[in-house]
N, C-alpha and C positions, 0 to 999 in steps of 0.2 A: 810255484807259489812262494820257494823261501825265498827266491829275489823279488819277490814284488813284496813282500811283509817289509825287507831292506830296506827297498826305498821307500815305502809306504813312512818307515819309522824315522828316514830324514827329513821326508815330507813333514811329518807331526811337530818333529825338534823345530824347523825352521817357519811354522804358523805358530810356535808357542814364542818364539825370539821378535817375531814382532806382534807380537799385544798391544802396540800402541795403533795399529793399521789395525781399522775395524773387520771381522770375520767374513761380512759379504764382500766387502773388496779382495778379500785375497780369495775367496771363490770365484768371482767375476776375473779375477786374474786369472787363475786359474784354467777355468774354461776357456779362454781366450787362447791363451796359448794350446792348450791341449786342440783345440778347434783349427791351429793353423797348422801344427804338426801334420796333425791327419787327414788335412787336405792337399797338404805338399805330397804325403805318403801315398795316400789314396790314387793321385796324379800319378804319379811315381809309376805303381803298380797297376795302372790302365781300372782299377774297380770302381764302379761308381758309389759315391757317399748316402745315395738315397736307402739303396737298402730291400731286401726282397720282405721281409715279415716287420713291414712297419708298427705295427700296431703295440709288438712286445719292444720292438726297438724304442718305439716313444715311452711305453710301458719303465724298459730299464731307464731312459734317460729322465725318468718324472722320478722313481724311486732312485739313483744315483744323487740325482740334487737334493733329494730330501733328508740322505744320508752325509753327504757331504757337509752342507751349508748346519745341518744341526752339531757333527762333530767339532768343526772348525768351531762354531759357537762355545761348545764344551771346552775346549782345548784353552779357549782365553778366559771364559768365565767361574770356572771350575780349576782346582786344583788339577797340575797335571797325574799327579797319581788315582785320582775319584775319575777323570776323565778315561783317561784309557783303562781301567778296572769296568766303567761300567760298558765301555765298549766291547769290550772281550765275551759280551751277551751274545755278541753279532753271531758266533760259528754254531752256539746252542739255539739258536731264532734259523739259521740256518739249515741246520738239519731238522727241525720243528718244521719248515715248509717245504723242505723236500720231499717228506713222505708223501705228502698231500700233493704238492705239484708235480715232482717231478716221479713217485712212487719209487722213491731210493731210500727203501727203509734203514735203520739202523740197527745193528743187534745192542740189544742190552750190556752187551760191556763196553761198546762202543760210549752209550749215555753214563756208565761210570767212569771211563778216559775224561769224557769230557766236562765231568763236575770236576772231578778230581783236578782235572788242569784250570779251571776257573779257581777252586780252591787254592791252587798254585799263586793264583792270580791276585786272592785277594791275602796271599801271605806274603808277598813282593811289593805290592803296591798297598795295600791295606784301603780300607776307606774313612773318609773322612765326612764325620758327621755334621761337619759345618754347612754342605752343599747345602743351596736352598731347595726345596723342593720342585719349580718349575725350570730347573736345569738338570732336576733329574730325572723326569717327565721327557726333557728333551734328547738326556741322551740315550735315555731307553727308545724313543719313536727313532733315534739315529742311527742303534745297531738295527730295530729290526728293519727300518729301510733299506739297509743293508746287507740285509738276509733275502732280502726280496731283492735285490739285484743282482745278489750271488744267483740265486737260483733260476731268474730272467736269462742271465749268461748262458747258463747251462743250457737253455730249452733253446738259445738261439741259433747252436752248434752246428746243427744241420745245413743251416739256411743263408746266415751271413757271416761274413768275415769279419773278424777282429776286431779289424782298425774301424770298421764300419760300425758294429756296436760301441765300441770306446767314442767315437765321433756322435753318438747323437747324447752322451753327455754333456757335452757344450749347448747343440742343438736346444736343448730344453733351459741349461742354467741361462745361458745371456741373456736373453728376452726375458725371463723370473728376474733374475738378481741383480742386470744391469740396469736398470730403470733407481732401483735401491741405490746401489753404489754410486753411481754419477750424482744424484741427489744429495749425498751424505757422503762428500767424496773428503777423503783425508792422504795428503799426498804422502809418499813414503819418504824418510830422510836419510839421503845421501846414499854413494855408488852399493854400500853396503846391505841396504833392504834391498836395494833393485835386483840387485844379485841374489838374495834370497828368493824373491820373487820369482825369477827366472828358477831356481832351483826347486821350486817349488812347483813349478808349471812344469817343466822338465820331467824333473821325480815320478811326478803322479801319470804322464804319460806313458814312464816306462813302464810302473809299474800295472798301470788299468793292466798294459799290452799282455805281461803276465800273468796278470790273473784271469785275464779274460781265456785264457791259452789252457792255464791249470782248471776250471772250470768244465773247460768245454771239453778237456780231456778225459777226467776220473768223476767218480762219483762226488757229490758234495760233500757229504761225511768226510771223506776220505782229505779233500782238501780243505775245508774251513778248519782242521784243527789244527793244522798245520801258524796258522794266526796267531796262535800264543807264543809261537816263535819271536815274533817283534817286540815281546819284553822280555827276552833276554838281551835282544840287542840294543833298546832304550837302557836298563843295568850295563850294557859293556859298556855304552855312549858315556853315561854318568862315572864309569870307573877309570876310562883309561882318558878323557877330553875332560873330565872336569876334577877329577881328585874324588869321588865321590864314595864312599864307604859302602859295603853291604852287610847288613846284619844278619844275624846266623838264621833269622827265620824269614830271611828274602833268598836267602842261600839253599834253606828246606825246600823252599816256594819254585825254587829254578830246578832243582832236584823231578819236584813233581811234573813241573809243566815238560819238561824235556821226555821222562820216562811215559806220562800219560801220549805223548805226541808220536813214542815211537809205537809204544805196542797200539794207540789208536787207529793207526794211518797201517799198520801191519794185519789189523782183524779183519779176515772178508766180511764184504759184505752178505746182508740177509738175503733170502731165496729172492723176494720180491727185488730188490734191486739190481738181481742179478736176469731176471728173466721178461 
């Protein structure tokens, strides 16, 4: 899970570098490449792309595009600080549906790791009262889309493979988003974005493959808090590639999110998620 947060967090830098390429084109990108990967892979590895439990397959690939295409939104129209703070909802929405779906309760110190590291979250990144309200409507429906495809993952473990679940993500975005994007098509400028672009589709492929892997491995709990990791490494990104400063109560903020993520990911889990 921390190498998928990694590239998760160069994916974010490189959809916030081009703000001028509207958010469903670079989800329509997005999918596209992620869609060719994992057909060459799929090939590759003799497994077919259809999938044995379609039904959550389609299930993750409708909740993936609705978490995506909403954050990418957030990402250009929102502050990137209010953007990824209110995404950081996603591991608490997470383990909020895991007890119900997947019956992987949480113990109660577990639910104070994980204020505590949101708390982390909003002394780092702080929020900003400017947002307008229906961008914060949407990044809320975007982490907990998110939370319902983390734990989609999970229930799919048994049944399909990997590259098969990460694969009907595209399945579902092209036919939604590409209809939008060719419509509303804005070309990207010069070798510069294209190469973003590619790194972008790239990124996100490794990382799904990752998290899909951490998922299907460990309890939910156990993996979504591990996600607050990606702002400390947005903070290294702005400290050592842009010059950027950190003040002492972003510095308290890294403190929390580090210690809540060790002793969280350390607590067993409750009776219920162990039997």
């Amino acid at each position: 899970m921390a190498w998928a947060v990694l590239y998760f967090s160069l994916v974010h830098a490189g959809v916030k570098a081009l703000s001028h390429v509207p958010f469903y084109e670079l989800v329509f990108f997005r999918a596209l490449i992620t869609a060719v990967i994992c057909l060459v892979l799929l090939r590759l590895k003799g497994i077919s792309p259809i999938g044995k439990n379609r039904k959550l397959l389609l299930a993750r690939g409708l909740a993936g595009t609705g978490a995506l295409t909403g954050y990418f939104y957030t990402l250009q129209a929102m502050p990137l600080a209010s953007a990824v703070t209110v995404q950081y909802l996603a591991p608490i929405f997470t383990v909020l549906l895991a007890g119900w779906m997947l019956k992987e309760g949480a113990r109660l110190g577990q639910w104070v790791f994980f204020l505590l590291a949101f708390l982390g979250v909003l002394l780092v990144k702080g929020f900003d009262p400017r947002v307008a309200g229906f961008d914060l409507v949407v990044g809320v429906a975007a982490a907990l889309f998110s939370a319902l495809a983390y734990n989609i993952v999970r229930l799919l473990k048994s049944t399909d493979h990997e590259l098969v679940v990460v694969f009907y993500f595209p399945i579902i975005t092209l036919p939604l988003v590409g209809p939008v994007a060719i419509y509303h098509w804005v070309w990207p400028q010069g070798f510069k974005d294209w190469l973003i672009i590619l790194g972008i589709g790239v990124g996100t492929q490794i990382a799904q493959v990752y998290m899909t892997r951490a998922y299907q491995a460990e309890p939910a709990h156990r993996v979504s808090l591990i996600n607050y990791l990606g702002l400390l490494l947005a903070l290294a990104m702005g400290w050592f590639g842009f010059s950027e400063t950190i003040p002492w109560l972003s510095i308290l903020g890294m403190v929390i999110i580090l210690a809540s993520v060790w002793m969280g990911t350390s607590t067993r889990p409750a009776a219920s998620a162990r039997n």
